[in-house]
SELUM-180459 format. One record per residue (C-alpha): residue in three letters; residue number from 0; z negated, y negated, x. Coordinates in pm, 1 decimal, always signed. Each point is the difference from the previous one (the first is absolute). Last residue first. Example, Ala and Ser with C-alpha at 12.3 -4.5 7.8 and 13.67 -1.06 7.14 Angstrom:
REM residues 2
  res    n         z         y         x
  SER    1    -714.0    +106.0   +1367.0
  ALA    0     -66.0    +344.0    -137.0
This chain:
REM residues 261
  res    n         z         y         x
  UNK  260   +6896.5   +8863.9   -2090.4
  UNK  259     +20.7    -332.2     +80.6
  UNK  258      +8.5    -224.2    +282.8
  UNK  257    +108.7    -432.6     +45.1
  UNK  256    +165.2    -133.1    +263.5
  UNK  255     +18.4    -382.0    +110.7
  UNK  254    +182.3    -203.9    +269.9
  UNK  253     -70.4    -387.2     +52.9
  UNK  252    +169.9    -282.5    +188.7
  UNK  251     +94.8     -74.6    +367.0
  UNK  250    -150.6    -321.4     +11.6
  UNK  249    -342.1    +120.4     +40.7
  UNK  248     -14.7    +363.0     -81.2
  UNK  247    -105.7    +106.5    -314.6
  UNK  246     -67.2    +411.5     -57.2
  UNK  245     -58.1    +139.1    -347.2
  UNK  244    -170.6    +339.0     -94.0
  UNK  243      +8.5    +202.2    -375.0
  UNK  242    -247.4    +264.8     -38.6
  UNK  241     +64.0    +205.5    -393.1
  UNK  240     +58.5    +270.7    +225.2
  UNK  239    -225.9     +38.8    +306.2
  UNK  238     +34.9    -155.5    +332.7
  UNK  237    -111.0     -28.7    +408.7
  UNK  236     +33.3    -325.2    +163.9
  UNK  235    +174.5     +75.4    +383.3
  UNK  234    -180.8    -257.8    +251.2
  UNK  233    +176.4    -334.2     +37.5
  UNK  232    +267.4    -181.8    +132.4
  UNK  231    +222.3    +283.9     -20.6
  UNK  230    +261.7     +57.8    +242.8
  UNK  229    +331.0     -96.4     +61.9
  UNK  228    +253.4    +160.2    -313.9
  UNK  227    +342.4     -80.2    +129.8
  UNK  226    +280.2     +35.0    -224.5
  UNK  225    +333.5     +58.1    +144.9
  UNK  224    +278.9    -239.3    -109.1
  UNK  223    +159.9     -96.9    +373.8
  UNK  222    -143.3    +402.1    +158.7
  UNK  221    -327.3     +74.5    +239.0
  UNK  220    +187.9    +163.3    +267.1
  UNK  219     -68.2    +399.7    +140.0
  UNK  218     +67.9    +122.8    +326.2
  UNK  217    -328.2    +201.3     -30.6
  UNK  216    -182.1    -192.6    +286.5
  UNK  215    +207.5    -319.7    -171.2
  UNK  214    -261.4     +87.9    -288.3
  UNK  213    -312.4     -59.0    +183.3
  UNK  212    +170.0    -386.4    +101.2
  UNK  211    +106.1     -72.1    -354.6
  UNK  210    -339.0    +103.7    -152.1
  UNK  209    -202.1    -204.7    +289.1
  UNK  208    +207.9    -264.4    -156.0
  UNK  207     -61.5     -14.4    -353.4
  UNK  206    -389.6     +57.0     +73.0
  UNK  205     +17.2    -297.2    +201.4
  UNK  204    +191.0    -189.5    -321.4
  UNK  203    -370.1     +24.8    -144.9
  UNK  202    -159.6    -199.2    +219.3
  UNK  201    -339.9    +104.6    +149.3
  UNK  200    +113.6    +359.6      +2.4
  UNK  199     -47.6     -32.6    -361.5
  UNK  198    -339.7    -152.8    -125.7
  UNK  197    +225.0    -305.4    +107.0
  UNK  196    +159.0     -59.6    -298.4
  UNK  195    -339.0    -120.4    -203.0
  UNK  194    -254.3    +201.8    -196.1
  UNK  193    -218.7      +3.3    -304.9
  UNK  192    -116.6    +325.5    -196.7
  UNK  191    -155.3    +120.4    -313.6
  UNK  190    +105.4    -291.9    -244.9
  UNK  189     -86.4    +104.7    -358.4
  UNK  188    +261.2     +14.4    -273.0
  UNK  187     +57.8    +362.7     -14.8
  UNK  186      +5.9     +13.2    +426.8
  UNK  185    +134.9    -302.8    +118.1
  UNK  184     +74.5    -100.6    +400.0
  UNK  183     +38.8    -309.9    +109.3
  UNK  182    +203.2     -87.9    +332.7
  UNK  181      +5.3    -283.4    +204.3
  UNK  180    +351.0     -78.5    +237.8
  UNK  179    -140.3    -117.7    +301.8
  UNK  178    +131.0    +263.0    +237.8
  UNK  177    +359.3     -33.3    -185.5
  UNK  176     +40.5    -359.3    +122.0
  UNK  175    +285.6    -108.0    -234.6
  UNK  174    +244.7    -275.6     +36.0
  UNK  173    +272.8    +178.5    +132.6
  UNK  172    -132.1    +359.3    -237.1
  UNK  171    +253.0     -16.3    -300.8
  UNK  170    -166.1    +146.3    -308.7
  UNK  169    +107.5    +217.0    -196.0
  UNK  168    -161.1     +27.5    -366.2
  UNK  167     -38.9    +312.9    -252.6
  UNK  166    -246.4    +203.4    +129.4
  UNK  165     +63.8    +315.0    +191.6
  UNK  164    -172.8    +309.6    -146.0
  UNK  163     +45.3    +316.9    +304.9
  UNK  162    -139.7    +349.1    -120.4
  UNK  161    -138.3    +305.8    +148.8
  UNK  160     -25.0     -14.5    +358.6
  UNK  159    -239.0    +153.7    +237.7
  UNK  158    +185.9     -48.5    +330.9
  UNK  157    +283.4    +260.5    -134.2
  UNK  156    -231.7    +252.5      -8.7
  UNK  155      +4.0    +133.6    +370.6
  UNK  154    -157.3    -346.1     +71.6
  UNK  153    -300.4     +31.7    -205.0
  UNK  152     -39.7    +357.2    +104.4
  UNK  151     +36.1    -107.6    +388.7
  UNK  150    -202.8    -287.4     -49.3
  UNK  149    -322.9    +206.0    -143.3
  UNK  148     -28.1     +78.5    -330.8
  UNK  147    -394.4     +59.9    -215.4
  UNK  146      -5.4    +179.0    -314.6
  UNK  145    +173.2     +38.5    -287.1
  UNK  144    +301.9    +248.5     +27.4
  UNK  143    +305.4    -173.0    +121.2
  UNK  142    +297.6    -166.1    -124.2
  UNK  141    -167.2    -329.5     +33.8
  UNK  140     +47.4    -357.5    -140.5
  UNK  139     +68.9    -359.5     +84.9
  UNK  138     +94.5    -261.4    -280.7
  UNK  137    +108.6    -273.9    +225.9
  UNK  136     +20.4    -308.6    -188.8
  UNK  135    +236.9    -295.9    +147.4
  UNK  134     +69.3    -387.0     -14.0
  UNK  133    +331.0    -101.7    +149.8
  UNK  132    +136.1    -135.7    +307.4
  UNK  131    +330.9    -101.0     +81.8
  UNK  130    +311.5     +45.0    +174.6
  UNK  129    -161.4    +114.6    +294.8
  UNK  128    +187.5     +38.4    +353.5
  UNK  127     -98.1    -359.2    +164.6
  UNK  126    -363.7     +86.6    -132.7
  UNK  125     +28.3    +386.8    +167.2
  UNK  124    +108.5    -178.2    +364.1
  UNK  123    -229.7    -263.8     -44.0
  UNK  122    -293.4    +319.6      -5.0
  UNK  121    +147.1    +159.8    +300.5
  UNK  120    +308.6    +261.1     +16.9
  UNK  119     -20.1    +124.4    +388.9
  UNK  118    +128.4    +374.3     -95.2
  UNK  117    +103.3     +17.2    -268.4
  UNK  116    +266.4    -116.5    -239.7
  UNK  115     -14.5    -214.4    -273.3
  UNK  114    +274.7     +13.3    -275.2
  UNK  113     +59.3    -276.7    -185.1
  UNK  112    -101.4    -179.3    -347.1
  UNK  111    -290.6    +149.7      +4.0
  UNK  110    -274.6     +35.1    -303.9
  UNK  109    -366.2      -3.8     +98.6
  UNK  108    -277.0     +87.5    -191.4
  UNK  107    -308.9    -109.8      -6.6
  UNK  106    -277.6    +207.0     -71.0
  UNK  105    -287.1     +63.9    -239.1
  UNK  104    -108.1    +420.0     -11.3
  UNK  103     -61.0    +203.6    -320.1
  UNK  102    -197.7    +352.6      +9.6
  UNK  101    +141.6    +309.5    -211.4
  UNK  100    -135.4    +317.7     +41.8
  UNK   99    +257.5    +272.3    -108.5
  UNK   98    +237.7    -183.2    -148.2
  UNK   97    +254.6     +77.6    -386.5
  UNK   96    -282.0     +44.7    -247.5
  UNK   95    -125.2    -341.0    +150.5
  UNK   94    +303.1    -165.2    -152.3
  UNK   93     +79.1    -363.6    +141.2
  UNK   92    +155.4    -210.0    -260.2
  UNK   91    +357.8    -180.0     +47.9
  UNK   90     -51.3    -411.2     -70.4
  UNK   89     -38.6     -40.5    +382.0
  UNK   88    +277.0    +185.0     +85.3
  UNK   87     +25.6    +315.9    +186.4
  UNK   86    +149.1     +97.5    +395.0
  UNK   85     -95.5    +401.3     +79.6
  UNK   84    +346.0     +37.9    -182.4
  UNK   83    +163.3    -119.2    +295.0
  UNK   82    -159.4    +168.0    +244.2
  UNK   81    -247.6    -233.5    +273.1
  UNK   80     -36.1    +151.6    +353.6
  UNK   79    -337.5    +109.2    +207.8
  UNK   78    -243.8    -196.9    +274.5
  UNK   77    -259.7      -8.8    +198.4
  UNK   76    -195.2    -203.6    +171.4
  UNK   75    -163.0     -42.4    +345.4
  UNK   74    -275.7    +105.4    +158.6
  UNK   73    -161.2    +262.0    -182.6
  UNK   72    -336.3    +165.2     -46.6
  UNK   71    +102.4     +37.2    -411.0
  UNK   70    -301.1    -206.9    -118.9
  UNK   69     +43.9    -250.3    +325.9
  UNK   68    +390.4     -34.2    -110.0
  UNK   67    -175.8     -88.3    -310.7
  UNK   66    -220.4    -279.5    +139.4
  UNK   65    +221.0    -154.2    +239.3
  UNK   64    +257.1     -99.1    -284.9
  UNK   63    +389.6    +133.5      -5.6
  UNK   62     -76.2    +351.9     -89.7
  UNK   61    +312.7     +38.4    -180.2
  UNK   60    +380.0    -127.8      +0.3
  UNK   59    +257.6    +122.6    -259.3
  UNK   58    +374.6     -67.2      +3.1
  UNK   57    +341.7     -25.6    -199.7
  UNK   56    +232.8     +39.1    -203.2
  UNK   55     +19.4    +405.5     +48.8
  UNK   54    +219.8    +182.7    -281.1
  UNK   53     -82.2    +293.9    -213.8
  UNK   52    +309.8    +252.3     -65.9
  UNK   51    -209.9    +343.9     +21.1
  UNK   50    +164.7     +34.4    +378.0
  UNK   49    -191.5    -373.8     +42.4
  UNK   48    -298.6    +162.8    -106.0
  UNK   47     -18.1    +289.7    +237.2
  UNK   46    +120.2    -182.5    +314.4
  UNK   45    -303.5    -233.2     -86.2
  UNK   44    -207.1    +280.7     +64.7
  UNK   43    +131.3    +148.6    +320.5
  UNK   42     -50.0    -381.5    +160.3
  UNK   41    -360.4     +47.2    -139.9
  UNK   40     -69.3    +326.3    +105.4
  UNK   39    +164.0    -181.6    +320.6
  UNK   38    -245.2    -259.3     +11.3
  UNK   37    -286.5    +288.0     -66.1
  UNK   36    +115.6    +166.6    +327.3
  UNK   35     -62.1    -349.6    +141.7
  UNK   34    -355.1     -55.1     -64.0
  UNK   33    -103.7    +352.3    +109.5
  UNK   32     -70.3    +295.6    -219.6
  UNK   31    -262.7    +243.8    +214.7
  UNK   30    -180.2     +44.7    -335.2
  UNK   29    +251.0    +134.7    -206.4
  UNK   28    -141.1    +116.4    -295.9
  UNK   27    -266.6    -237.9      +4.7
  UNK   26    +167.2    -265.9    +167.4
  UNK   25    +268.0     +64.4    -275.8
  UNK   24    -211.5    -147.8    -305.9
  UNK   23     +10.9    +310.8    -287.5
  UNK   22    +288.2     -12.6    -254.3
  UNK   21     +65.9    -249.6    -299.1
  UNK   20    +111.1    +112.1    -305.3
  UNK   19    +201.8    -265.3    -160.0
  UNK   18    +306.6    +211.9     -92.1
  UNK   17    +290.9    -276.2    +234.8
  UNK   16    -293.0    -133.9    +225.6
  UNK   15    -154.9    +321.6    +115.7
  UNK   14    +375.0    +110.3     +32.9
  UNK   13     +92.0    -200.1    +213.8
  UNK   12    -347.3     +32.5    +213.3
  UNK   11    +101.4    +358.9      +9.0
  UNK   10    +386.9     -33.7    +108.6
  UNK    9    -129.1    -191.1    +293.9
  UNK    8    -242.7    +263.4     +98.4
  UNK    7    +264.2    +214.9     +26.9
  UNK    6    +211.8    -184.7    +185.7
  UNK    5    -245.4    -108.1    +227.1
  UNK    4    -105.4    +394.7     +18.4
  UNK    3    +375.3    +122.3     +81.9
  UNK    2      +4.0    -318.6    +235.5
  UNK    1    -255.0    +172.6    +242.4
  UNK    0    -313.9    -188.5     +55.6
């Protein structure tokens, strides 16, 4: 794919996001799109944003569970970046008017206090690195026309990320074993899903590290003070205003989010 058109198709997915009208899934227009022409749509994209004066803090990891990399015929995850103002607090409302078709992910996220730097980063490698862990709601989203995506769409788009709720606690992980670490999930009052840490990549810190080691490919470092989203523990919950969702993690705390109009 010449860069003119990764450019171009950059600038369109911007501006999907910026007016809200979302544009037509690019394995149908392009259908020869491979996995890494959409990585540097997404490279081109993020080049956008931070011109406009938005900051990366951090990162996004996807498809971290056998079944969904089975949906997408993948074998590995994928991932995208976290912008500054893509980071809300709990107490700050989610407007529908402003998604396309938001679903909401539980994760943990992971907050380092130094860089780590692919290749050969292993699981005690991210727990030596993290400051802490906290709580996290993914609100994922599309700036596509309904209808089905395939990876390279998904990852073209910035991984499929809309919004990023952290809850309020950090939690040292010494004494922690993240792969036990149970999860319930709260839709309106009414628990939907259960889980534990090692739905992801069978520990979630894994998913950390397969992220340092793909970016060092890219010459790229996971930064002391980035936010690392892992993977959700469960599948994506979809929501309608006046829907308000809670995840508890054992030990780690709670994170809610509540939708309106």
């Amino acid at each position: 794919m010449d860069l003119s058109v990764i450019d171009k198709i950059a600038e369109e997915l911007y501006q999907a996001e910026k007016t809200g009208n979302p544009i037509k899934q690019l394995t149908i227009q392009y259908p020869d799109i491979t996995v890494d022409e959409a990585y540097a749509i997404q490279l081109a994209g993020r080049k956008l944003r931070e011109a406009d004066g938005r900051e990366v803090v951090g990162a996004k990891i996807g498809l971290t569970s056998k079944a969904m990399q089975h949906i997408y015929n993948v074998y590995e995850p994928d991932y995208g970046y976290i912008l500054d103002d893509m980071v809300i607090t709990e107490n700050e409302p989610i407007k529908m008017s402003e998604c396309q078709a938001p679903k909401v992910e539980a994760e943990i996220a992971f907050i380092l206090k130094r860089p780590l730097e692919g290749p050969g980063v292993t699981v005690a490698d991210v727990l030596r690195a993290t400051a802490g862990v906290m709580p996290c709601l993914e609100i994922i989203d599309s700036r596509y026309e309904p209808g089905a995506i395939k990876i390279q769409d998904t990852v073209a788009d910035i991984a499929s990320i809309g919004k990023v709720v952290l809850g309020g606690a950090l939690t040292p992980v010494a004494d922690i074993d993240l792969r036990y670490t149970g999860l319930v999930f709260e839709k309106s009052g009414e628990v939907i899903s259960t889980a534990a840490g090692a739905a992801v990549l069978g520990h979630p810190a894994a998913a950390v590290a397969w992220l340092a080691n793909k970016l060092s490919s890219y010459g790229v470092t996971l930064r002391k003070g980035d936010i690392v989203i892992s993977g959700s523990l469960i599948a994506a919950c979809g929501v309608e205003a006046g829907d308000s969702v809670r995840a508890t993690f054992d030990r780690l705390g709670s994170v809610s989010a509540r939708f309106v109009k």
